[in-house]
N, C-alpha and C positions, 0 to 999 in steps of 0.2 A: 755173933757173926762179925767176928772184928777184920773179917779178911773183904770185906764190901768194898766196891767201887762205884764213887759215882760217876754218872758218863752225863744225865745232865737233869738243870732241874725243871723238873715238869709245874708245878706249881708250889709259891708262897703265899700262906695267909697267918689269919691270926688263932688257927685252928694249929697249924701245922708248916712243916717243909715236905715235899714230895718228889724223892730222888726216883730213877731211874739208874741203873747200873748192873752191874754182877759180880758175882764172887771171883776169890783170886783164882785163879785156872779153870774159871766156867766163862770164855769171855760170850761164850753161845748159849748161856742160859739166864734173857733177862732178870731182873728180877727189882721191884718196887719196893722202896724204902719210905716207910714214913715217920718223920720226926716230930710228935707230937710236944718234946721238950723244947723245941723252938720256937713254941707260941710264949706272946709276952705275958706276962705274969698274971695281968688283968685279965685274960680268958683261959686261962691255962685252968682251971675247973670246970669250962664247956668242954674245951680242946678235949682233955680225959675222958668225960662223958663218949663223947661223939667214936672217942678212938675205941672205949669200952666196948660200945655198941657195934662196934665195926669187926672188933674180936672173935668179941660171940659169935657174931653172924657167922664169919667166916670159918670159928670151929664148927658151928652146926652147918655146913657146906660142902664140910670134907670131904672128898673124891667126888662130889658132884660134879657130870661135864655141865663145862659153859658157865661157870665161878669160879672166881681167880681162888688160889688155894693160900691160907695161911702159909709162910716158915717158921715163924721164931717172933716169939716178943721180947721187950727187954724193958728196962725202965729210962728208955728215951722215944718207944714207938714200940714197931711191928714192922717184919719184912713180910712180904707177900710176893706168889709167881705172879708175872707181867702176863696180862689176857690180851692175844695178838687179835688184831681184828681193827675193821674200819668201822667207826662212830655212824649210826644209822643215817643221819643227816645227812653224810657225805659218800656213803654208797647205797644209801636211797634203794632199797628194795622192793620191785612190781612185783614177785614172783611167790606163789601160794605156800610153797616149799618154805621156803624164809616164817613165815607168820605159826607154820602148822607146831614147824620147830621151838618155836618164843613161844607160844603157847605150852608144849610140853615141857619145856624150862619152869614155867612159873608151876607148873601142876607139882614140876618134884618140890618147890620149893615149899609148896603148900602142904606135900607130903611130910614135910619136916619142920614144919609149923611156923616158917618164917615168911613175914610182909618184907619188901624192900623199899616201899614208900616214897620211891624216886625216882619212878622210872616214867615221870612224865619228859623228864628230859632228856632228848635222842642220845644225849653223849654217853650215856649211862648203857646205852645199849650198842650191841659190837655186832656187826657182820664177820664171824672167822673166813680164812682164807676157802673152807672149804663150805662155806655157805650156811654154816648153822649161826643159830642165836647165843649169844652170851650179855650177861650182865655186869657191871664194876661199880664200883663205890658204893658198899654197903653203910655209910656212915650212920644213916639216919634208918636201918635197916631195922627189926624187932624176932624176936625167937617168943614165941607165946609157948608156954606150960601148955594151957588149955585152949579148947577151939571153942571159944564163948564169940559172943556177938562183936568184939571190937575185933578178933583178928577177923572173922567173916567179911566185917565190912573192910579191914585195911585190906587184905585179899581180895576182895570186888574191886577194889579203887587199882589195883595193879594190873588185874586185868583190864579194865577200864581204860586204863593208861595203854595197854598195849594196841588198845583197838585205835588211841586218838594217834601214835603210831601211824596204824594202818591206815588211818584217813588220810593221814599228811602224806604219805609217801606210795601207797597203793590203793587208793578211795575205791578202783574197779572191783575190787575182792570182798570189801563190805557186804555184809549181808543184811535183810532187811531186820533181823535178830539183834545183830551189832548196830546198828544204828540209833536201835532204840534203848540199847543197853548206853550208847553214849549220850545220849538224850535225858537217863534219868541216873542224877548225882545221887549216893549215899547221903543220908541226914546229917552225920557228921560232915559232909564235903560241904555241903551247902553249907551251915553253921559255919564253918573255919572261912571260907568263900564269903561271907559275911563282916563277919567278927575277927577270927584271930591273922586270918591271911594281912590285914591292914598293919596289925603291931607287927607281927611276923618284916613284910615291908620295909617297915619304920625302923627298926632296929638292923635288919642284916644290910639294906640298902644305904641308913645312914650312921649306924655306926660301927658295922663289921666294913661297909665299902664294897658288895657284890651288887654285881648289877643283874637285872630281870631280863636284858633287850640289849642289842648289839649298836641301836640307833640306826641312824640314818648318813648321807654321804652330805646332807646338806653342808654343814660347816666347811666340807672342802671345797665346796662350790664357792660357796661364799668368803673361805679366807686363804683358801688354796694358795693364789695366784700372788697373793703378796709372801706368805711362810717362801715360797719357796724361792722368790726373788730376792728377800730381807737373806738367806740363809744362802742362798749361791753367790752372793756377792761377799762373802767373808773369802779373805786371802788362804789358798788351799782348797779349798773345797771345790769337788769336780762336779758334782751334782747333786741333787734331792730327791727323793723321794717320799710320797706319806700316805698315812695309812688310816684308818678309824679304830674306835676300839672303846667298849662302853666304859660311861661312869655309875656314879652311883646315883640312886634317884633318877636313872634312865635317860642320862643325858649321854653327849657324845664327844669323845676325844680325841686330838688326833695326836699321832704319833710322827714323828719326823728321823728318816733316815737321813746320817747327811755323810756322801764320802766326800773323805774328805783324808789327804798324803800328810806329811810329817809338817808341811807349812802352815795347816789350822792352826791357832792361838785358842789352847783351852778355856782359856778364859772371854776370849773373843764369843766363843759358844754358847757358857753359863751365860749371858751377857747378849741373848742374840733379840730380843726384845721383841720377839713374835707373838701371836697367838696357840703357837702348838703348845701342848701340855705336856708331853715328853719328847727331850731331840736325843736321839743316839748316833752319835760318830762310827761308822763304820769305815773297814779299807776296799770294802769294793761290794757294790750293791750286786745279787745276784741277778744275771740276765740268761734271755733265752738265747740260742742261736745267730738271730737275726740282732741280737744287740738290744733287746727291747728288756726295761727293769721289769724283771716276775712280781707284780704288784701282789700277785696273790698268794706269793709265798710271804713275803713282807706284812700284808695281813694278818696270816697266821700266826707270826711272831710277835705283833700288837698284840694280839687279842688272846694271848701264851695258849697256844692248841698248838701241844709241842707231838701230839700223836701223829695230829694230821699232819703236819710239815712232815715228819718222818715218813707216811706214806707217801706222797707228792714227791719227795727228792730220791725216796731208797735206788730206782732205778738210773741216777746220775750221782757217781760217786762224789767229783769237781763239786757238784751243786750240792750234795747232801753236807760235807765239806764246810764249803762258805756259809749256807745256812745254820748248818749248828754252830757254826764263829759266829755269829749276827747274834743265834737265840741265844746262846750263852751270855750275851752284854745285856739282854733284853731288859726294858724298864718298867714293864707292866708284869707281875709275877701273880695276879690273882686269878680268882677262879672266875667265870661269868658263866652265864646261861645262855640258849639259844631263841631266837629274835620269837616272839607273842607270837604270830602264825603257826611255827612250828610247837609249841608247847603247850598251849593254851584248852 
């Protein structure tokens, strides 16, 4: 597929690049790029594993609704169709319809002998526009030959996962069945919840750089007030804005938008002796209406949730616009998880 476009990148790590775009004359049919020869040389033997893993999956999926569909592999990655839908965390579904549907998901999945091992975390799971359940990121996903006791139990634990779902965002629809089924872990869960979840921690926390937790807004409490008086006071610059955005080992970031016209001194910036952990120069911060900075699109772009920003702006062209000029500069390209209450 040498005829690919990218329109933007959704996430940078050491596994991978993950483009967003489409083919030449399909500018209306997304479609997901991922570059697994972009990991650095030092993981680039996990990177293949995980992309391996993700292959499979996705040929044993084929024509499944509600799984993104393989395209084409190559020896830089795999393309795959874009699965349209809002990240469960952010259209939070009350409604028995939604749960009945992600239940019948995992059943074909179980028809066809695949765990997806991931799906404790809401982003992994998509509200379509038309109300059903779908699933993304197969990385860590498994195709079992046989239906022996370890796919049983990885199969219970996805289920499992879809009830702690149901607790976080529809706890009324719990049944006294489910509750008890969330109540009691598989032996391997507990084991890993012990043992290997710690190393697991230790290594992807400090030395892949993913964070577990979103944090807290404390630090801007606390250093807010000076970031953004130390950074409005540079010659040029019209304002600030900032944002949070996890580290690793579950600390908290902040990110500094600064606009700022052609009279900034870039080196004045590199040089701005604050407490923020990334500053990015922008030409004009997005606002609403009334003139007020959209903090929580700025958010979004800290914290690279390039999905959600896309659903937040689609219906303001202007604003979708300025936003993807922002995300495009952005300085934090990793992957995070969603805050311990929701996942846990």
């Amino acid at each position: 597929m040498d005829g690919f476009i990218s329109e933007t990148v959704l996430k940078r790590d050491v596994f991978s690049e993950t483009h967003k775009g489409h083919l030449v004359g399909r500018p209306d049919q997304p479609v997901i790029r991922r570059i697994v020869s972009a990991a650095p040389w030092w993981s680039k033997p996990l990177a293949w594993t995980l992309a391996r893993r993700e292959i499979r999956a996705l040929r044993a999926v084929d024509g499944m609704r509600g799984t993104p569909q393989l395209l084409l592999t190559d020896r830089h990655g795999l393309f795959r169709t874009w699965s349209e839908g809002t990240p469960l965390h952010l259209a939070r579904p009350s409604e028995a319809a939604f749960y009945r549907d992600a239940a019948a998901l995992l059943r074909r999945l179980r028809r066809a002998g695949i765990t997806h091992n991931d799906l404790a975390k809401p982003q992994n799971w998509l509200m379509t526009p038309d109300g059903s359940a779908a699933v993304i990121d197969f990385q860590l996903a498994s195709v079992h030959r046989r239906r022996g006791p370890l796919y049983h139990t990885m199969a219970y634990e996805d289920f499992r996962h879809l009830l702690k779902q149901k607790r976080a965002f529809a706890p009324h629809l719990l049944t006294p069945a489910g509750k008890r089924l969330l109540a009691r872990r598989s032996l391997p869960s507990q084991i890993w919840r012990a043992t290997g979840k710690r190393c697991y921690n230790l290594v992807t926390r400090g030395i892949f750089n993913w964070s577990d937790g979103e944090g807290t807004g404390d630090r801007l409490d606390n250093e807010g007030a000076a970031i953004r008086a130390t950074l409005g006071a540079l010659p040029g610059v019209a304002d600030v804005a900032l944002a949070t955005y996890p580290l690793p080992r579950k600390g908290t970031g902040i990110y500094a938008f600064v606009e700022a016209g052609a009279g900034l001194e870039p080196r004045a910036l590199a040089r701005h002796n604050t407490s923020a952990d990334l500053v990015q120069p922008v030409r004009a911060l997005p606002r609403d209406p009334q003139g007020n900075v959209r903090t929580d699109l700025l958010q979004l772009i800290a914290m690279n949730r390039m999905q959600e920003l896309e659903e937040r702006t689609a219906a303001d062209p202007a604003l979708h616009k300025l936003a993807t000029e922002i995300a495009c500069g952005r300085l934090n390209m990793t992957d995070r998880r969603i805050a311990a209450k929701e996942c846990s």
